[in-house]
C-alpha positions in Angstrom: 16.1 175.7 -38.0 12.7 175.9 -40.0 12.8 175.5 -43.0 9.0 176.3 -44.5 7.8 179.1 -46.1 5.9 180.0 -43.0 9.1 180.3 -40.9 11.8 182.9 -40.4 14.5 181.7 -42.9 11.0 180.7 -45.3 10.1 184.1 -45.2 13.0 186.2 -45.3 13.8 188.0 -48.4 12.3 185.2 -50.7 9.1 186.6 -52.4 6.2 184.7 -52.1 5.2 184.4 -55.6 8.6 182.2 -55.8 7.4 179.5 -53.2 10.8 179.0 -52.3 12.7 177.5 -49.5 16.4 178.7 -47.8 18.3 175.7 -46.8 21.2 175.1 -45.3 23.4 172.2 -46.6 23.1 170.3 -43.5 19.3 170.0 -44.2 18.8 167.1 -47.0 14.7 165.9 -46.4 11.8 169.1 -47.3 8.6 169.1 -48.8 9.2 170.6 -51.7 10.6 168.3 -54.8 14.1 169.0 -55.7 17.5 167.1 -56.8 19.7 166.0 -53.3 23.0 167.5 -53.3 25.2 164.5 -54.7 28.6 164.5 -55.8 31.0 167.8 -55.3 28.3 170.5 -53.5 29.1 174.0 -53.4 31.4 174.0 -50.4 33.3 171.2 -52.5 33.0 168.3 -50.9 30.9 164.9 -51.5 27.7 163.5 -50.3 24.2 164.4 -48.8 24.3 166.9 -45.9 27.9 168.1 -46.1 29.2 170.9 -46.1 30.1 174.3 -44.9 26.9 175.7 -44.7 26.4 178.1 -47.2 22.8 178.8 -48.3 21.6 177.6 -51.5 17.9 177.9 -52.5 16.1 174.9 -53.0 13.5 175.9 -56.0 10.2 173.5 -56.7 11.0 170.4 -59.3 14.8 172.0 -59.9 18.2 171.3 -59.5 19.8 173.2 -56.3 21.3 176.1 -57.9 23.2 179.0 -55.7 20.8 181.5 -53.7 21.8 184.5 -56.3 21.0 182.4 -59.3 17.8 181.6 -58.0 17.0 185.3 -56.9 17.6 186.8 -59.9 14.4 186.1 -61.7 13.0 188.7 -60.0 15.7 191.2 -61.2 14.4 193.4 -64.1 17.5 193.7 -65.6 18.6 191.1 -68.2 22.2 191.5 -67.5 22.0 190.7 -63.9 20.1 187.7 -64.6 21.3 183.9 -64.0 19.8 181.2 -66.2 18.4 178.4 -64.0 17.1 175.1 -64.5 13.8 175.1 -66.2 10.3 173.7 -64.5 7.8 172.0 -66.3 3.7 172.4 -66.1 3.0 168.6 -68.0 5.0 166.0 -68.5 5.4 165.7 -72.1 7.1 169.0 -71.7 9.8 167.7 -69.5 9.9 164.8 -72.0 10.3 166.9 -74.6 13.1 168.9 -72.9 14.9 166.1 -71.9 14.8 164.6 -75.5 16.1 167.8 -77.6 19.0 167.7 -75.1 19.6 164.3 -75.7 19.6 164.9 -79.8 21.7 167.7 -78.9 24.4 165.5 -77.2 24.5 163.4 -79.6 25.1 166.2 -82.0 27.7 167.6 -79.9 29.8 164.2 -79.5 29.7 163.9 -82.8 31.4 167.5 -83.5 34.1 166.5 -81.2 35.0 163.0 -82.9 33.5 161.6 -79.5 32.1 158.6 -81.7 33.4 155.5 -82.4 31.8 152.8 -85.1 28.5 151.9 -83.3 29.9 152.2 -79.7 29.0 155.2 -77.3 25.2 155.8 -75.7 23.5 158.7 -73.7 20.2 158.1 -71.8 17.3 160.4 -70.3 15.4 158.9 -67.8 12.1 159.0 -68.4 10.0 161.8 -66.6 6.7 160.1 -66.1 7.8 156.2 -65.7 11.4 156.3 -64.2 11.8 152.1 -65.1 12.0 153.8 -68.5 15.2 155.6 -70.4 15.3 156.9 -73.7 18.6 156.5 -75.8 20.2 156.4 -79.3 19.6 153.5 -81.2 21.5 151.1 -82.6 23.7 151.9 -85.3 22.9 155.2 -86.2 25.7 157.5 -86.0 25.9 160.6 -83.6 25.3 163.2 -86.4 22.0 162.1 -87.7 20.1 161.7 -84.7 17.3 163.9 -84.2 14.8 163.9 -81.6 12.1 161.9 -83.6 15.0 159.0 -84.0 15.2 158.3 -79.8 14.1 155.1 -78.4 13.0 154.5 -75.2 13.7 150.9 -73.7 12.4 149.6 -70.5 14.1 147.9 -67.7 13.7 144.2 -69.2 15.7 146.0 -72.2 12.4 145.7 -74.6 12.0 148.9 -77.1 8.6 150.1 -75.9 8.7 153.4 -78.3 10.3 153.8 -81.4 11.2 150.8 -84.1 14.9 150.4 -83.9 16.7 148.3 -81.5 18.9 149.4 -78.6 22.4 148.8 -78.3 22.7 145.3 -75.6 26.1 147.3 -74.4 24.3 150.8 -73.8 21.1 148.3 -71.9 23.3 146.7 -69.7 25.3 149.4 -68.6 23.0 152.2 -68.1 19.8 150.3 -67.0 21.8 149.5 -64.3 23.4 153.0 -63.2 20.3 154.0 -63.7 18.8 151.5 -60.7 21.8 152.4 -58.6 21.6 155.7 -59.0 18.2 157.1 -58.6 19.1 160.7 -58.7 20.9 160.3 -61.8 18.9 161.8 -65.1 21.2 160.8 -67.5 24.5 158.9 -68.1 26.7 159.7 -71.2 29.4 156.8 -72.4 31.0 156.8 -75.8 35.0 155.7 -76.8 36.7 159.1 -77.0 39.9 158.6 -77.7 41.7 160.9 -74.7 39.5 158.8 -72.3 39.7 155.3 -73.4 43.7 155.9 -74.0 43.9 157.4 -70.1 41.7 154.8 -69.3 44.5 152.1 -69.9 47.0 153.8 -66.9 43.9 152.2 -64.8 44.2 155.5 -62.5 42.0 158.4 -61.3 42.8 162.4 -63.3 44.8 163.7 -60.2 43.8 168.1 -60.3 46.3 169.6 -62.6 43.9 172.2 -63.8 40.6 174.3 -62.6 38.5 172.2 -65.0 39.6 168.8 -63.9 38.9 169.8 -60.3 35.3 169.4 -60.8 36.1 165.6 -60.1 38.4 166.3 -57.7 37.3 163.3 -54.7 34.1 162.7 -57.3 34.8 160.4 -59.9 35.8 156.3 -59.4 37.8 153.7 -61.7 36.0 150.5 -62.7 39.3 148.2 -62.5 38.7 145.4 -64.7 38.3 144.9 -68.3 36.1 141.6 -69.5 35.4 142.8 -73.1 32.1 144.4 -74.5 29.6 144.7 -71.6 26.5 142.3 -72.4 25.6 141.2 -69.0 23.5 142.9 -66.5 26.1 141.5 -63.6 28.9 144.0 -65.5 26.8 146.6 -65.5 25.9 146.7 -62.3 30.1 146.2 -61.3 30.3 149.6 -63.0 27.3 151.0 -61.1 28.8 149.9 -57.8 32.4 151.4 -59.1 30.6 154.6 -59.5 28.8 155.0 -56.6 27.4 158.4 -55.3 30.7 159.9 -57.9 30.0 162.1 -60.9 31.9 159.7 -63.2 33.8 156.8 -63.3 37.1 155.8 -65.6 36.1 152.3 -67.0 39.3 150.8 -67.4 41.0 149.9 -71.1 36.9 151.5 -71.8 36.7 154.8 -71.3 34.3 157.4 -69.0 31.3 157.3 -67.5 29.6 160.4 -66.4 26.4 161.2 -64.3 24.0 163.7 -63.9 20.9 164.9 -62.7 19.9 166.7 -66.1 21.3 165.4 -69.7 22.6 169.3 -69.7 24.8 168.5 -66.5 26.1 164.5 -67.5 26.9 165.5 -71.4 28.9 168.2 -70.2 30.6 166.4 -67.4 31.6 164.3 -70.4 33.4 166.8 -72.7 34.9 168.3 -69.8 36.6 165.1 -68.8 37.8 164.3 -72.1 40.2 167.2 -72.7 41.0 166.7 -68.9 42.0 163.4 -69.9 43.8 165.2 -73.0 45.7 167.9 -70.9 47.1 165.5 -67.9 48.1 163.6 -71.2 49.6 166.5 -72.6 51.2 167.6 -69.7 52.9 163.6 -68.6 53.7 163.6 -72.0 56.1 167.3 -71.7 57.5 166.6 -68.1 56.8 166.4 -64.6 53.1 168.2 -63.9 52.6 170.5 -60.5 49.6 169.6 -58.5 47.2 172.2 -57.3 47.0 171.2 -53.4 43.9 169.6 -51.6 43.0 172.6 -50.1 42.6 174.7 -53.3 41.8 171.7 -55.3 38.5 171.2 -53.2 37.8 174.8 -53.3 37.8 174.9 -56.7 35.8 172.0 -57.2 33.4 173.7 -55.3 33.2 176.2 -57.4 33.5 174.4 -60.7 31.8 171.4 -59.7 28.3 171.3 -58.6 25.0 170.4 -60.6 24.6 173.7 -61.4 27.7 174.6 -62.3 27.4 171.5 -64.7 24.2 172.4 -66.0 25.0 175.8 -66.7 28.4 175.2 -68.9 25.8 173.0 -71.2 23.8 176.0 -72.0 26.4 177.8 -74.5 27.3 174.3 -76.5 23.0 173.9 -76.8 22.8 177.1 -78.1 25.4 176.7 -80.8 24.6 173.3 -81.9 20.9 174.3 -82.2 21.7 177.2 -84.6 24.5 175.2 -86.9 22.2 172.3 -86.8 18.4 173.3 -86.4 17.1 169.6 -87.8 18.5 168.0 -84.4 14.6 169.1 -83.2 13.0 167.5 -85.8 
């Protein structure tokens, strides 16, 4: 099947002005610049080229997001409008972006007692120079990080922007997902305490819930514990323990989550965290009922796609932004 704008499934129904593509999910290589389908797709199941073959519309320098989302920028009315992932015209602009989400996680793990002394680190890869991340520094505690406070460290570990120093833990663990992991935007670690505390049954969330089935077949355990990761080697053991997953239980540690925008991995990470609290919850009160395979990779279809990751982000921006404006700063 074609897949340009000059043939049939290029040119039907997609206005021009949107230089869009339809794909189908068996097609993962095209022109245009977008984020591969990695990790639960759509159709609910893992890896490049799955799937069922459902359309999605590939849009220029976005995430894959469902035909109907993209479509409906050209709907005139508001309330039939989907948000979608923006695009940038300069760099620094995606820079920027990616930076006052960042501040914003930060912000938001703090809310949710997600911090822990000086432990816990979210990156942002950098736009321009992808050997570069930026990250919280060392020692300053999720609530008082603004935008102005992030550090950017490249792949040797050396600060190359700002004048704090990085956390060695938060080096060695993300520069490496980060080399595995290409795709992957952003990573979001910290010691919450429903994660590290189901992180010491040394087993993957099974799908007791619709939430938790956005890792259904899509997150790993790193099995081992060798105290506070300082060396590169360790950090690349986690890497390989994620793989092409969403996120990955580090065992007697806590999670690991992935994703192709800081939006998508810092909400992977609060979603995972009261799925570690509810299978707690619910071991704790008796004998839970699984949802079956079948639904369960339905629904993480449904639940758990970039997209769907991204797009669950955009209501906790939005609040902390207004209770806590200086986060931009």
């Amino acid at each position: 099947m074609g897949t340009g704008l000059d043939s049939p499934a290029g040119r039907r129904g997609v206005p021009p002005a949107l230089r869009t593509v339809v794909v189908d999910l068996a097609i993962s290589k095209m022109e245009y610049t977008f984020y591969g389908l990695i990790g639960v797709g759509w159709e609910g199941r893992r890896g490049r080229g799955e799937g069922s073959g459902r359309r999605l519309k590939a849009v220029p320098n976005t995430s894959f997001v469902p035909e109907e989302a993209a479509m409906s920028i050209t709907v005139e009315d508001p309330t039939k409008r989907l948000p979608i992932p923006p695009t940038f015209a300069k760099v620094e602009e995606e820079r920027r972006h990616r930076k006052e989400r960042l501040a914003a996680g930060f912000r938001l793990f703090s809310k949710f007692g997600f911090d822990e002394g000086v432990a816990g680190h979210i990156t942002a890869r950098d736009p321009e120079d992808p050997e570069l991340f930026w990250v919280n520094p060392f020692a300053v505690h999720f609530g008082a990080i603004s935008v102005s406070d992030l550090i950017c460290v490249n792949a040797q570990g050396e600060v190359v922007e700002g004048n704090r120093p990085v956390n060695t833990a938060a080096f060695a663990i993300h520069s490496q997902v980060h080399a595995a992991r290409p795709d992957v935007v952003a990573a979001a670690h910290s010691h919450s305490i429903y994660g590290k505390s189901w992180s010491t049954l040394g087993r993957k969330l099974d799908p007791l819930t619709q939430d938790v089935c956005a890792f259904y077949e899509d997150h790993g355990v790193f099995d081992d514990y060798t105290g506070v990761v300082i060396d590169i080697e360790e950090g690349k053991r986690i890497g390989a323990a994620l793989g092409d997953y969403k996120a990955v239980i580090l065992r007697n540690h806590g999670l690991l989550t992935v994703g192709q925008t800081v939006d998508e991995a810092v909400w992977w990470f609060i979603t995972m965290e009261r799925s570690c609290q509810a299978q707690l919850l619910a071991e704790a009160a008796g004998t839970p009922v699984f949802i079956d395979k079948e639904m369960a990779a339905l629904t993480a279809g449904q639940v758990g796609s970039h997209y769907g990751g991204w797009l669950s982000f955009q209501p906790l921006y939005e609040r902390i932004v207004r209770e806590q404006p200086d986060l931009l700063d």
